[in-house]
C-alpha positions as CSV (number, residue, x, y, z in Angstrom):
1,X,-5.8,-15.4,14.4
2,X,-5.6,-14.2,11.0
3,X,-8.6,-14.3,8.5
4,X,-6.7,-13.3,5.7
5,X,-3.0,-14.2,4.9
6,X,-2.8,-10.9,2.0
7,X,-4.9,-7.7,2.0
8,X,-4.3,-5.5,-0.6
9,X,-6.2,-2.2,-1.0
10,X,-6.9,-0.2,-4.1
11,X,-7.6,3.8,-2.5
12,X,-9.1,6.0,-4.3
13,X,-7.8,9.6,-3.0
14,X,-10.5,12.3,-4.3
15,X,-9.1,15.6,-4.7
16,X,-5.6,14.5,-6.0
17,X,-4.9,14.8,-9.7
18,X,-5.3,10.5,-11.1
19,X,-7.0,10.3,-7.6
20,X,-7.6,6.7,-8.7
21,X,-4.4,5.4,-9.5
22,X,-4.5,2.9,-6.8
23,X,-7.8,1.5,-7.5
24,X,-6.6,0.9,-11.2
25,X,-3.1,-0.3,-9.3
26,X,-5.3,-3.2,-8.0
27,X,-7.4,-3.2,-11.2
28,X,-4.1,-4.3,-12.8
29,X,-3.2,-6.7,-9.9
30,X,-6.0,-8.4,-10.6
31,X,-6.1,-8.6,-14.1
32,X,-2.4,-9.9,-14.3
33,X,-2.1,-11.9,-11.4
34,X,-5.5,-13.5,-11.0
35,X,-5.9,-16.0,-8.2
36,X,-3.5,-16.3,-6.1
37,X,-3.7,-18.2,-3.0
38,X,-4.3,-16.2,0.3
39,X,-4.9,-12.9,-1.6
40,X,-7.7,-10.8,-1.1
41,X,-8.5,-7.5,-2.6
42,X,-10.7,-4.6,-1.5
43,X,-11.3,-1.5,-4.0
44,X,-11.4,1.3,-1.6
45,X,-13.1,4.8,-1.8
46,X,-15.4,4.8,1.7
47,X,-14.8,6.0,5.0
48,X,-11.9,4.2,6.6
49,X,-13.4,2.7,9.6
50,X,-15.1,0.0,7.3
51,X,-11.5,-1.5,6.9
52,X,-10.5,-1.8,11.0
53,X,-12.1,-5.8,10.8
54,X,-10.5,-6.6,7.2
55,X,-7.5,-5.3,8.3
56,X,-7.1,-6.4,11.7
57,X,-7.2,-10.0,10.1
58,X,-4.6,-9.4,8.2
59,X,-1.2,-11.1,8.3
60,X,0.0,-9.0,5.4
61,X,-1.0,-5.8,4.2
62,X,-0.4,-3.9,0.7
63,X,-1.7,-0.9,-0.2
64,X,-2.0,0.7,-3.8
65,X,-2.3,4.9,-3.4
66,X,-1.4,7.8,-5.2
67,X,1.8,9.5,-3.6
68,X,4.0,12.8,-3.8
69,X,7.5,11.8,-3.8
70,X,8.1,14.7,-5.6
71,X,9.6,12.4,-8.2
72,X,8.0,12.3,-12.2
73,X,4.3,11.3,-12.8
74,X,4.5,7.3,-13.0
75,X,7.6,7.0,-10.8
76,X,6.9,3.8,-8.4
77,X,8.4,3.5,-4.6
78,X,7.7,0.5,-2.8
79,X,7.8,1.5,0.9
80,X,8.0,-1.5,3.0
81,X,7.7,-1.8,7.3
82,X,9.2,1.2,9.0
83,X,9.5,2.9,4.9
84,X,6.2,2.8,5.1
85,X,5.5,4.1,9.0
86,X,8.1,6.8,8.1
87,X,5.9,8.1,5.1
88,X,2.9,7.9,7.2
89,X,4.5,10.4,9.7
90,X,5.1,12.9,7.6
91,X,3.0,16.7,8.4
92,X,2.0,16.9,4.7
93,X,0.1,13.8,4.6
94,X,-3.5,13.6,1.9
95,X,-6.4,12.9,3.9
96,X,-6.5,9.4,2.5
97,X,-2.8,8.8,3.6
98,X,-3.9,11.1,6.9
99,X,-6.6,8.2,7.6
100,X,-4.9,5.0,6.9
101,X,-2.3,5.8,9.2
102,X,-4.9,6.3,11.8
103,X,-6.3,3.3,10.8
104,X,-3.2,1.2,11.3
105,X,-2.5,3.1,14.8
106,X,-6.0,1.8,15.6
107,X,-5.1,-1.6,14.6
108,X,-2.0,-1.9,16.1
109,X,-3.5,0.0,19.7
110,X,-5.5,-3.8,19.6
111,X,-2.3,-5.6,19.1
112,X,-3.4,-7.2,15.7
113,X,-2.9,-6.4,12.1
114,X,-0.6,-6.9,9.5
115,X,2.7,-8.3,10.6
116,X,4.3,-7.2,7.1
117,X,2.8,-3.8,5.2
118,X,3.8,-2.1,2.3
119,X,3.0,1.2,0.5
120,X,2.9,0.8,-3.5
121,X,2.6,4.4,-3.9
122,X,2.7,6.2,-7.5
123,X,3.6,10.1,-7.6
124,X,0.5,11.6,-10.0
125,X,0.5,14.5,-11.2
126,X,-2.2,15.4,-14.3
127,X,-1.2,18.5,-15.7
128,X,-0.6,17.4,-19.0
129,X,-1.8,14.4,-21.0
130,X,1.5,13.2,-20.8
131,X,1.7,12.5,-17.1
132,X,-1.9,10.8,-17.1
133,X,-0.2,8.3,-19.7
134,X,2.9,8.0,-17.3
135,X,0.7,6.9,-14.6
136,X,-1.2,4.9,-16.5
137,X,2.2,3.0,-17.7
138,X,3.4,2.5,-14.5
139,X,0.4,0.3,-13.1
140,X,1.7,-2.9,-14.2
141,X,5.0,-2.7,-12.8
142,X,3.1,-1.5,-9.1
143,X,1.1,-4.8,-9.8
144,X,4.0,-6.5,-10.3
145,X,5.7,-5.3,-6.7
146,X,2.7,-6.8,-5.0
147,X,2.9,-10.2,-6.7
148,X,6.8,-10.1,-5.4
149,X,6.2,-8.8,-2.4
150,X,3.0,-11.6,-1.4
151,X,5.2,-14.3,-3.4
152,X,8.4,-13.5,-1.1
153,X,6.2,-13.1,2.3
154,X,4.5,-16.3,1.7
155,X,8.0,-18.3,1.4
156,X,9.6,-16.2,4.7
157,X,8.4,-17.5,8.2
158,X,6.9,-14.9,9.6
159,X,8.4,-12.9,13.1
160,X,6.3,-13.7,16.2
161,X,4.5,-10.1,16.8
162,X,2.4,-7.7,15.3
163,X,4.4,-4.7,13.3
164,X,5.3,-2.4,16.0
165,X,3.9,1.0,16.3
166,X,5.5,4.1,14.3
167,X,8.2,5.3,16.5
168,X,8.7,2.0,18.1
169,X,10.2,0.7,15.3
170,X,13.6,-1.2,15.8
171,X,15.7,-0.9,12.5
172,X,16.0,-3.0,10.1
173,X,16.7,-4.2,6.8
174,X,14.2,-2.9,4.6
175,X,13.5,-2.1,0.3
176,X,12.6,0.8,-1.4
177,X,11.9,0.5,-5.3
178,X,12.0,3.4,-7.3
179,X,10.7,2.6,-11.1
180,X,10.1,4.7,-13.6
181,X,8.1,3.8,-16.7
């Protein structure tokens, strides 16, 4: 059923101060975690609907993105399951966060898709040097939350159905890491 055990995405998010963050997120991921099993990465900066097959044969999904959290340039939060539906739902979404929440609705209307998803998101903010350096520090601990997050789901069996849909979501235990370099 699923073609790929880990997805991760890199987005670029034009229009946001360090739109690229998460492309050099997965940059990072790449360059310090090379190789691990069942991982596969996609830099991201099309349109959206090019990612409905990857993702749809998914069993995990982790996306790298710029975020307001209205925390300090750099800051990391690691939204995981119904963290992550809840930011999704918010009114003041980006258009890049406006479409992958779409494109997970569209996933999920199928019944397929990622049965464990995660938001690396890191608050950007360039209106000083300083901050572009605070983002720039924080990419290797946001690669490091995926290599514990893709480690951990590997070794946990995984539930029998598809994530639910956002505001179908039955609670649960879930993690939210906030870092700050």
């Amino acid at each position: 059923m699923f073609s790929h055990q880990t997805l991760i995405l890199g987005i670029a998010s034009p229009g946001r101060s360090d739109g690229d963050a998460g492309l050099r997120a997965l940059q990072a991921f790449r360059r310090f975690h090379p190789g691990l099993p069942g991982v596969t990465c996609i830099d991201f900066d099309g349109p959206f609907r090019t990612l409905v097959e990857p993702m749809a044969g998914a069993r995990h999904l982790i996306v790298f993105d710029v975020a307001q959290f209205g925390a300090s340039p750099g800051t990391i939060r690691c939204l995981v399951g119904p963290e992550m539906d809840e930011y999704l739902q918010r009114a003041d979404l980006s258009a890049t966060e406006t479409a992958l929440a779409r494109l997970l609705d569209t996933v999920r209307i199928h019944g397929t898709g990622p049965i464990r998803r995660a938001l690396i998101g890191i608050q950007d903010d360039c209106s000083d040097n300083g901050a572009v350096n605070a983002v720039s520090g924080a990419l290797p601990w946001a690669a490091a939350l995926a290599r514990e997050l893709v480690e951990r789901w590997n070794n946990e069996k995984d539930p029998e159905t598809v994530a639910p849909r956002p505001g179908r979501t039955k609670p649960s235990i879930s993690r939210s890491d906030d870092r700050q370099t």
